[in-house]
C-alpha positions as CSV (number, residue, x, y, z in Angstrom):
1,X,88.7,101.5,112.6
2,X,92.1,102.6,114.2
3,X,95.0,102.8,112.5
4,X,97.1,99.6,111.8
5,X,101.0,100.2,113.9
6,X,104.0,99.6,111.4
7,X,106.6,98.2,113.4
8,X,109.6,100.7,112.4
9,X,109.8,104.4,113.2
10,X,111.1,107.8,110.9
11,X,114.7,108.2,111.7
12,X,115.5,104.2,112.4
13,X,118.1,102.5,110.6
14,X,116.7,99.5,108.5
15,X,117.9,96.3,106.3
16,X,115.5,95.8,103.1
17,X,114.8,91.9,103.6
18,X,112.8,91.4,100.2
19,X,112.2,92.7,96.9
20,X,114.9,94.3,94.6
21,X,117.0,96.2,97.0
22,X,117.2,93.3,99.6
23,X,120.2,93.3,101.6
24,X,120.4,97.4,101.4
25,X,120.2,99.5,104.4
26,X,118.7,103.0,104.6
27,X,117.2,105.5,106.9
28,X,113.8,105.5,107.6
29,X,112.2,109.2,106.1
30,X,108.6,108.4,106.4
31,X,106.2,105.7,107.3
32,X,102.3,105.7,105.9
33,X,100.6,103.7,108.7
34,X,97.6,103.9,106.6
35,X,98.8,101.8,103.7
36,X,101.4,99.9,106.1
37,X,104.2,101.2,104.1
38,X,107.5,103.2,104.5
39,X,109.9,105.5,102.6
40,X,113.8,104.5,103.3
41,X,116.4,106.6,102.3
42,X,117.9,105.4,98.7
43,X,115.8,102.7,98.7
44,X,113.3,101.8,95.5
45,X,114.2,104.9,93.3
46,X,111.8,105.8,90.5
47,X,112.6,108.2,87.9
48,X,109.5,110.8,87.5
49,X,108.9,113.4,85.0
50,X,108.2,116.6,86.5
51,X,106.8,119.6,84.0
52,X,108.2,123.2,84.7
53,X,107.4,124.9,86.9
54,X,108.8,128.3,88.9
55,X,110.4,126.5,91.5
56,X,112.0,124.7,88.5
57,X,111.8,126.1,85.6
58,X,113.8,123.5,84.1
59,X,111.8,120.5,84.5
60,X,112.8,117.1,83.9
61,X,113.2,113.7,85.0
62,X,113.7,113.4,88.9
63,X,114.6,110.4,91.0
64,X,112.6,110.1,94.0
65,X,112.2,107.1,96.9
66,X,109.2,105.5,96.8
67,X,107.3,104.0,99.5
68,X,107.7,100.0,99.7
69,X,105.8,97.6,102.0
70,X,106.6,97.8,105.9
71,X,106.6,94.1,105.8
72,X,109.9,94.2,103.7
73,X,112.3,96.0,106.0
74,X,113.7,95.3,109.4
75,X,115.2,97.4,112.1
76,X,118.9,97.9,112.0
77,X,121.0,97.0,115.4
78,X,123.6,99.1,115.2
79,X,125.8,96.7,118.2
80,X,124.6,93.7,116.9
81,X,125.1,94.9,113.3
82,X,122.4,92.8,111.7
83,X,118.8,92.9,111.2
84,X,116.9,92.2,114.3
85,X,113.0,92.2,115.5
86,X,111.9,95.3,117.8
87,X,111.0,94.3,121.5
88,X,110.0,96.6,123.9
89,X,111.3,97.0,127.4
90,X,109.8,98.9,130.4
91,X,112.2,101.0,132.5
92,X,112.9,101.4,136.3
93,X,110.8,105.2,135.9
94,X,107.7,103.2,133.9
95,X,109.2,104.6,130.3
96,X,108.9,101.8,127.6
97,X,111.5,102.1,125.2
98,X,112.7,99.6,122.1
99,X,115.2,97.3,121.6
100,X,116.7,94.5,119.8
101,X,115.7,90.8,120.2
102,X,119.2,89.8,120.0
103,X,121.4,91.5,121.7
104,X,118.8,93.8,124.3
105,X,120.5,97.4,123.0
106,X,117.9,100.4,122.7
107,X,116.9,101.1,119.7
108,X,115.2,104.8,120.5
């Protein structure tokens, strides 16, 4: 069975529409296709407890993004400046590229 597509990229600009950090925007450092989820940048921190180790001898309790559902983000329009729903556009040269639903600026 292929892979399910998660409608958001690594490196686009987001707006967290549900949950406990609704409203937020973040960058986009990771998305897990697999589980249809995403990593945003300062988005759902958890605290972990790490043991030491040599790269840090100190151990401790390290904050870390967490992944949270691709479902509960949107893609960013920078123009527009709200949260928008990613269309795709075919070029003159046959390149797709995508952009926002509301106001038609690339968002590549």
């Amino acid at each position: 069975m292929a892979t399910p597509k998660v409608h958001v990229k690594k490196g686009d600009n987001v707006v967290v529409v549900a949950g406990k950090d609704a409203g937020k925007k973040g960058k986009v450092l990771q998305v897990i296709p697999k589980d249809q989820r995403v990593v945003v940048e300062g988005i759902n921190v958890v605290k972990r407890h790490a043991k030491a180790t040599q790269k840090m001898p100190q151990g401790g309790i390290i904050e870390k993004e967490a992944p949270i559902a691709s479902s509960n983000v949107m893609a960013y329009c920078g123009k527009c400046r709200q949260a928008t729903r990613v269309g795709k556009k075919v070029l003159d040269d046959g390149t797709k590229v995508r952009v926002c639903k509301k106001c038609g600026e690339d968002l590549d």
